[in-house]
C-alpha positions as CSV (number, residue, x, y, z in Angstrom):
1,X,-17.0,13.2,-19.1
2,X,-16.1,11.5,-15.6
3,X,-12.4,10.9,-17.5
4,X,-12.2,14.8,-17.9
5,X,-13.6,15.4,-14.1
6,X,-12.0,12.9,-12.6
7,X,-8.5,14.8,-13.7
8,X,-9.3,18.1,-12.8
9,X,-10.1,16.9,-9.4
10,X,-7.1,15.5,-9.4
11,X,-5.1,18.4,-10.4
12,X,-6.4,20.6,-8.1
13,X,-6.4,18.5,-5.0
14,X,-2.7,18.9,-6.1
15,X,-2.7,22.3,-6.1
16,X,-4.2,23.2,-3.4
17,X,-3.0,20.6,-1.1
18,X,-2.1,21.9,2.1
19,X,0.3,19.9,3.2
20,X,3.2,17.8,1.0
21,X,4.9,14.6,2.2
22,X,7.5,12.5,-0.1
23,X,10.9,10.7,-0.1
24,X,13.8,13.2,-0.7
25,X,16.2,10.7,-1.2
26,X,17.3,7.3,-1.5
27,X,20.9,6.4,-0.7
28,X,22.9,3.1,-0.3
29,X,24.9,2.7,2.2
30,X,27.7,1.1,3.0
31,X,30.2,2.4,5.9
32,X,29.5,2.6,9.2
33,X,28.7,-0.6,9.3
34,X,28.7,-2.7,12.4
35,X,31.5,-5.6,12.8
36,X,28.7,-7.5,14.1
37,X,26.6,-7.4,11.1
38,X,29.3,-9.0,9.0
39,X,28.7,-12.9,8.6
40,X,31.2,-15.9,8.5
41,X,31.8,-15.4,4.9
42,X,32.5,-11.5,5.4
43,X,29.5,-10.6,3.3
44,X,28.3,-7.3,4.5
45,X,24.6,-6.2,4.6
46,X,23.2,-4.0,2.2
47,X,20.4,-1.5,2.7
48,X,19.4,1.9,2.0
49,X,18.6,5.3,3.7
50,X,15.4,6.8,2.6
51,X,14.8,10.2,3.9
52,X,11.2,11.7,4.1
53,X,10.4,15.3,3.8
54,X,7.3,17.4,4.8
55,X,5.8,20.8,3.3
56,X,3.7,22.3,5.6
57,X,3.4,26.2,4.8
58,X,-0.2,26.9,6.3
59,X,-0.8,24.2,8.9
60,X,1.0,22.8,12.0
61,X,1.4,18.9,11.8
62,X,-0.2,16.3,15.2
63,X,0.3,13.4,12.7
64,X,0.4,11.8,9.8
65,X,0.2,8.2,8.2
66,X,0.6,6.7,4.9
67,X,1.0,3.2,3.4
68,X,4.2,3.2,0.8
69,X,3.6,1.2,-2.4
70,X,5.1,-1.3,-3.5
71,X,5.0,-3.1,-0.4
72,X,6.6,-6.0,-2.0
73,X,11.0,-5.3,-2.9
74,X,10.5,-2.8,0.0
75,X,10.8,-3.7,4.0
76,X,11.7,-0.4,6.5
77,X,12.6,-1.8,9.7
78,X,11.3,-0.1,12.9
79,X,13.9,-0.5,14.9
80,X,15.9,2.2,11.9
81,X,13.6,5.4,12.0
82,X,15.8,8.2,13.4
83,X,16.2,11.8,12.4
84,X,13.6,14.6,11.8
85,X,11.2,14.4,13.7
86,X,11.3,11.6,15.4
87,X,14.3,13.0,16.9
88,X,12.1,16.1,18.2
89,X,9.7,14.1,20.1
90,X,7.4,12.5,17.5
91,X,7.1,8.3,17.6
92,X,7.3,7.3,14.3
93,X,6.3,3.2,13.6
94,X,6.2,1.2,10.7
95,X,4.0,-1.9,10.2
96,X,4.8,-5.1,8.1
97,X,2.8,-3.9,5.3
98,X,4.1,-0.7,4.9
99,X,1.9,1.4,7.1
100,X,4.0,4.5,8.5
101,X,2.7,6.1,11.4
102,X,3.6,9.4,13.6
103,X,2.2,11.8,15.9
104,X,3.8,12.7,19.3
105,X,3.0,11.5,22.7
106,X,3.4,15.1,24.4
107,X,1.4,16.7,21.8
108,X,4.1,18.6,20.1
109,X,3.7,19.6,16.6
110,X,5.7,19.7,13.4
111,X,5.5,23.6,13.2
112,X,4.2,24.9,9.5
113,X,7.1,26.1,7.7
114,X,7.5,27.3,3.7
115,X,10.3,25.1,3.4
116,X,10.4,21.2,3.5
117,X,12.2,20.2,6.1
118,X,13.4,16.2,7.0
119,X,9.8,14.5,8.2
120,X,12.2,11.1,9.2
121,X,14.8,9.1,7.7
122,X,14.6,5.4,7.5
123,X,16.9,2.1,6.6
124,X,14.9,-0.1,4.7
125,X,16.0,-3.1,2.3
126,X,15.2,-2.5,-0.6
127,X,14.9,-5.0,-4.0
128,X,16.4,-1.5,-6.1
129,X,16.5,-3.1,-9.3
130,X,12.6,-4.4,-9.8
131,X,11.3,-1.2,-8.6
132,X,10.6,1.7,-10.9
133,X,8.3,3.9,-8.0
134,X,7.3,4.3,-4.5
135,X,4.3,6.3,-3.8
136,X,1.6,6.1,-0.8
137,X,-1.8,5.4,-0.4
138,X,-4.0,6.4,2.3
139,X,-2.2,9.2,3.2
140,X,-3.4,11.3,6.5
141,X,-2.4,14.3,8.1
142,X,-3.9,16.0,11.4
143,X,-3.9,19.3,12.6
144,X,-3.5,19.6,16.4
145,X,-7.4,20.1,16.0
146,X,-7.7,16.6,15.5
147,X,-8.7,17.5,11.8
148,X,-7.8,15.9,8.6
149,X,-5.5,18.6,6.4
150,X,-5.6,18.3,2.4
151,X,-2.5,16.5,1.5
152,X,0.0,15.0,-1.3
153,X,1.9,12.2,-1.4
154,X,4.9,13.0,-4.0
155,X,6.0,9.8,-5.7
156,X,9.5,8.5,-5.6
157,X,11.4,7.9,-9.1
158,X,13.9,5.6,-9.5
159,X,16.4,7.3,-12.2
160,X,19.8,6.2,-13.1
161,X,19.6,2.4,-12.0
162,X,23.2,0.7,-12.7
């Protein structure tokens, strides 16, 4: 019986979450790299871009925060959040375990909107080939209100490993 209620809690928390946050993509890169970051042996870093998206069709966003799972194989650096967002006035930080934090210091707003749109993009090293998921925990979003909106954290699957 609290089998069977737990999961249709669950399933409608999902469907009539508010708000949806998740990782669009996950891409290695390798060009543009800096000269600088090569090493005496000419081995070239390698990291990833993960882009985060937001789905916000009934509520404008003051902030959010989330801690990503694993937090072991996967390290964002702050220093490498850019885009989104965070280019449109929103400080975006990440702590060392994988806290993500945003909100803006001029009290803009991520405006609601029926499609997802970029939330931030982030390089992060990433140990690809023991991970099968990232999802989040904790996950928070505000209203300007200063109130806590329903919200979903869509996981991340790793498909087509090489």
């Amino acid at each position: 019986m609290k089998k069977t209620l737990f999961v249709l809690l669950a399933i409608s928390s999902f469907i009539f979450s508010q708000v949806e946050v998740g990782i669009r993509s996950i891409n290695k890169v390798s060009e543009n790299i800096d000269v600088k970051d090569v090493d005496a042996f000419g081995n070239v870093p390698e990291y990833y871009q993960i882009e985060f998206y937001i789905s916000n069709p009934n509520n404008d966003v003051a902030g959010f925060q989330f801690t990503l799972i694993p937090n072991e194989g996967l390290n964002i650096n702050q220093t490498d959040i850019y885009g989104g967002y965070k280019d449109k006035g929103f400080e975006v930080y990440s702590g060392k375990n994988g806290t993500i934090l945003g909100f803006s210091l001029k009290g803009d707003v991520i405006p609601k909107s029926n499609d997802p749109h970029i939330l931030f993009i982030a390089k992060a090293d990433i140990d690809y080939d023991s991970l099968s998921e990232i999802h989040a925990s904790n996950l928070v979003i505000a209203s300007k209100q200063g109130e806590t909106v329903s919200a979903t954290f869509m996981p991340f699957q790793f498909s087509n490993k090489k």
